[in-house]
C-alpha positions as CSV (number, residue, x, y, z in Angstrom):
1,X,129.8,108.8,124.5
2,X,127.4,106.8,126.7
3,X,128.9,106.3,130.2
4,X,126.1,104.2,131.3
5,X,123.9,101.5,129.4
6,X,120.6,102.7,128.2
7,X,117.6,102.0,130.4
8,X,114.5,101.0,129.1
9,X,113.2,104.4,129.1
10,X,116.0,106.0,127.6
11,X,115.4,103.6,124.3
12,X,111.4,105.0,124.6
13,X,111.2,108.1,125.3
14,X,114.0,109.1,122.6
15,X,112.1,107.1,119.9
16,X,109.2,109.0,120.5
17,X,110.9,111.9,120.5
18,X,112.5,111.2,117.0
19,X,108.4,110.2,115.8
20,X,107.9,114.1,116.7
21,X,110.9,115.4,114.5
22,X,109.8,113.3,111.5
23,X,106.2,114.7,111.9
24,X,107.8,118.3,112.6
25,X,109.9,118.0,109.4
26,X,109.0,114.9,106.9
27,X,112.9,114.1,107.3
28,X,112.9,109.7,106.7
29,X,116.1,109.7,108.6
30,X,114.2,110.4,111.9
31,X,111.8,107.8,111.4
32,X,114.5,105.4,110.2
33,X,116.3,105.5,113.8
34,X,113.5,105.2,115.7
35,X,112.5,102.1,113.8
36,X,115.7,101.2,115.1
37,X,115.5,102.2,118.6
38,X,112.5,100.3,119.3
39,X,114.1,96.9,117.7
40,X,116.6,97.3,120.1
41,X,114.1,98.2,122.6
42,X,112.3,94.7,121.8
43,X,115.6,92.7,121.6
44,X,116.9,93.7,124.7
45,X,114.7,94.8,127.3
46,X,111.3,92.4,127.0
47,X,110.0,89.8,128.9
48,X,109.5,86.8,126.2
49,X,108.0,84.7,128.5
50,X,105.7,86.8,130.6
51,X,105.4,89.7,128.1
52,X,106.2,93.1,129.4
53,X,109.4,95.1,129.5
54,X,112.4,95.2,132.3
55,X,114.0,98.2,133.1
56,X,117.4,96.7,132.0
57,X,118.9,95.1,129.7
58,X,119.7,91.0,129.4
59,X,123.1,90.0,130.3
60,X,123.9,92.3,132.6
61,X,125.7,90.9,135.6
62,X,125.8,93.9,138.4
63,X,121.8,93.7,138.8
64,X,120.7,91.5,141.5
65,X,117.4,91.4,140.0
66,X,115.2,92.9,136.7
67,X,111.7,94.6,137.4
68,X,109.1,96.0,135.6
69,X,108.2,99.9,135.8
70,X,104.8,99.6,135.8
71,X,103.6,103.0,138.1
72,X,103.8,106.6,136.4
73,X,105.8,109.3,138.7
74,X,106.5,112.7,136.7
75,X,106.9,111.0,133.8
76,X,104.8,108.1,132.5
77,X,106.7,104.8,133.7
78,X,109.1,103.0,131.0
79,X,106.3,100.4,130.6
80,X,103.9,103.3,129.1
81,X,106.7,105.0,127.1
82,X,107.5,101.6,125.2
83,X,104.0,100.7,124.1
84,X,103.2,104.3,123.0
85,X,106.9,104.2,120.8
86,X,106.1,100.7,119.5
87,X,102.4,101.9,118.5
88,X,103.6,105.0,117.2
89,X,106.4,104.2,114.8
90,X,104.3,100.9,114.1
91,X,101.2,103.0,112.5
92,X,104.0,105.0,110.9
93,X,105.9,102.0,109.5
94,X,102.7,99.8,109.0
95,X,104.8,96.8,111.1
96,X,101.8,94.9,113.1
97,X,104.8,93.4,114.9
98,X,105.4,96.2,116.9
99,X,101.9,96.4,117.6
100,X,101.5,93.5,118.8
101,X,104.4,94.2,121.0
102,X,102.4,96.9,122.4
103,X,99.2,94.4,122.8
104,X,101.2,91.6,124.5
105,X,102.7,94.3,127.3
106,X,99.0,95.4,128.1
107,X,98.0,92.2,128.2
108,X,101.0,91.2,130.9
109,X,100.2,93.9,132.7
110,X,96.5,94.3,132.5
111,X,96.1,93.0,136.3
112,X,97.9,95.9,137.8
113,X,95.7,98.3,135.2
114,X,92.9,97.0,137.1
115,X,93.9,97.0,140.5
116,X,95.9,100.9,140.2
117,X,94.6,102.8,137.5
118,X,94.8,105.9,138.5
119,X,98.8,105.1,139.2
120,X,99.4,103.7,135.6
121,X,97.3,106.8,133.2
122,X,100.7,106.0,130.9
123,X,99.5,102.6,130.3
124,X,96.0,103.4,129.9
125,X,96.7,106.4,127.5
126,X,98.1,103.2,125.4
127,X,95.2,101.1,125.9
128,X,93.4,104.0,124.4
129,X,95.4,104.2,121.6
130,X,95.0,100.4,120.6
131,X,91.3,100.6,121.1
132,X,90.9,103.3,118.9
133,X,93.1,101.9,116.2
134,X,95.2,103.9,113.5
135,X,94.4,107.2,112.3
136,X,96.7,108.7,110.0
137,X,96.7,112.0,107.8
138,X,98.9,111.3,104.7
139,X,99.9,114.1,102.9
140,X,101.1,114.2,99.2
141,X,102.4,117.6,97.5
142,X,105.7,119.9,98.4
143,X,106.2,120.9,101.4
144,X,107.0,124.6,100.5
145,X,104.2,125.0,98.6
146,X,101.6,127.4,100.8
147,X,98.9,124.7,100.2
148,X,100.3,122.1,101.8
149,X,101.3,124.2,104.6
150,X,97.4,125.3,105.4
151,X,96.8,121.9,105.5
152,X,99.6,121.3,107.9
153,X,98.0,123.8,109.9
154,X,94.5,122.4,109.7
155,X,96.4,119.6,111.2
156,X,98.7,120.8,113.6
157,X,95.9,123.3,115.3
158,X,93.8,120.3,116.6
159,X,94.7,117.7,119.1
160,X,93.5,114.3,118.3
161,X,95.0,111.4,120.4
162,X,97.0,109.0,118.6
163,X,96.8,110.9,115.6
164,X,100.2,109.9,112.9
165,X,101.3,112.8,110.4
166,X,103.3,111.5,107.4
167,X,104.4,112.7,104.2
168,X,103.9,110.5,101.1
169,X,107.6,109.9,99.6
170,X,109.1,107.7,97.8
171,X,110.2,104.4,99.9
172,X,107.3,104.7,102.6
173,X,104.3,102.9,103.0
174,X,102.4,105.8,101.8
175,X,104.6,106.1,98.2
176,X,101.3,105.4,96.1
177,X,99.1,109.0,97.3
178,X,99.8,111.7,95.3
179,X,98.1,115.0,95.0
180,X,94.7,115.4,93.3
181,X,95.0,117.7,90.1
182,X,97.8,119.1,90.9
183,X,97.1,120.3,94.8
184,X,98.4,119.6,98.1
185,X,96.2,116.8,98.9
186,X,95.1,115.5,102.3
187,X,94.4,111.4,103.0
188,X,92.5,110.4,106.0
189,X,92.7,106.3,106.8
190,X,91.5,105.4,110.1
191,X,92.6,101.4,110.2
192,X,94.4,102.0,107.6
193,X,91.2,102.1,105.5
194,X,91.5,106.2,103.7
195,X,88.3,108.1,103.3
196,X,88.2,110.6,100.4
197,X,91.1,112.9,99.5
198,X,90.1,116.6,100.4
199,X,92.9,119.3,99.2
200,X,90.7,122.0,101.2
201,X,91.6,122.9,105.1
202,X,88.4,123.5,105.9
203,X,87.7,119.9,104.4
204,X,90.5,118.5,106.3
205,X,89.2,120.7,110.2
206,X,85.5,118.7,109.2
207,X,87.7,115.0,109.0
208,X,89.6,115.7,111.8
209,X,86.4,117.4,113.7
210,X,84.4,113.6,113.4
211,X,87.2,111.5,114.7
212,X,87.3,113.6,117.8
């Protein structure tokens, strides 16, 4: 049990933590809490007015005041952790509410970006993210079949920033790809726009290659 209320960091960096074990194991239930998580996250920690995101929570009434983590220390601040967990499970989910989320907490905060970047590489990793847009690799096919695990691996060898891994199923936004002829297929949609299924790694390495 919780002994302490959640800080705004708490809510973010376990989201995105839960985005890595969907993508680790296709399992919906991940995704589905962190969909959750960063609700809550919007409900309870942002800055309606101003835009932004407060360390605490509303309502709480031992805090003589509410600030804004802006500046990145070991970790990325709480500020950088929500935008990247609202983009990510956003692309995921295909909700351009949480997106915007995202868009509106750069934008608040966009003054200090300018003045300290080199103190706030959280929130500019984010910036890059939106300015880059979506890119996704959908894949349709079983997951024990060998196929579809050399094209995990085509995937999974190559680091390509903001880059969303998600298996087509049944109840996602993805439930209309499904393999080509019978293989392990591969999808590719950078703003949500899909170039041509491959069901080839080496096709999939080439895709990957041009977006990086």
């Amino acid at each position: 049990e919780a002994h302490t209320p959640g800080f705004l960091e708490d809510y973010a960096a376990v989201a995105l933590g839960l985005a890595d074990l969907y993508e680790a194991t296709f399992e919906p239930l991940w995704l589905t809490w962190a969909e959750q998580l960063v609700d809550a996250l919007k409900e309870r920690f942002e800055d309606g007015v101003d835009g932004g995101f407060h360390a605490t929570e509303a309502g709480r009434e031992d805090l003589l005041f509410r600030w804004k983590p802006v500046f990145d220390q070991s970790l990325p601040s709480a500020n950088a952790l929500a935008v990247k967990a609202l983009l990510r499970v956003g692309h995921h989910l295909q909700r351009d509410d949480l997106c915007a989320c995202a868009e509106r907490t750069l934008a608040c905060l966009a003054p200090v970006l300018e003045k300290r970047p080199r103190s706030c590489l959280g929130l500019l990793e984010g910036l890059d993210l939106v300015l880059r847009g979506p890119l996704e690799v959908v894949l349709a096919g079983s997951t024990g079949d060998p196929r579809m695990e050399a094209l995990l691996g085509s995937v999974r060898s190559r680091y390509v920033p903001g880059l969303s891994l998600a298996l087509a199923s049944e109840g996602t936004p993805h439930a209309g790809k499904a393999p080509l002829d019978g293989l392990p297929t591969a999808y590719v949609c950078i703003n949500r726009a899909c170039l041509a299924p491959v069901t080839a790694p080496e096709a999939l390495e080439r895709l990957l290659a041009r977006q990086f």
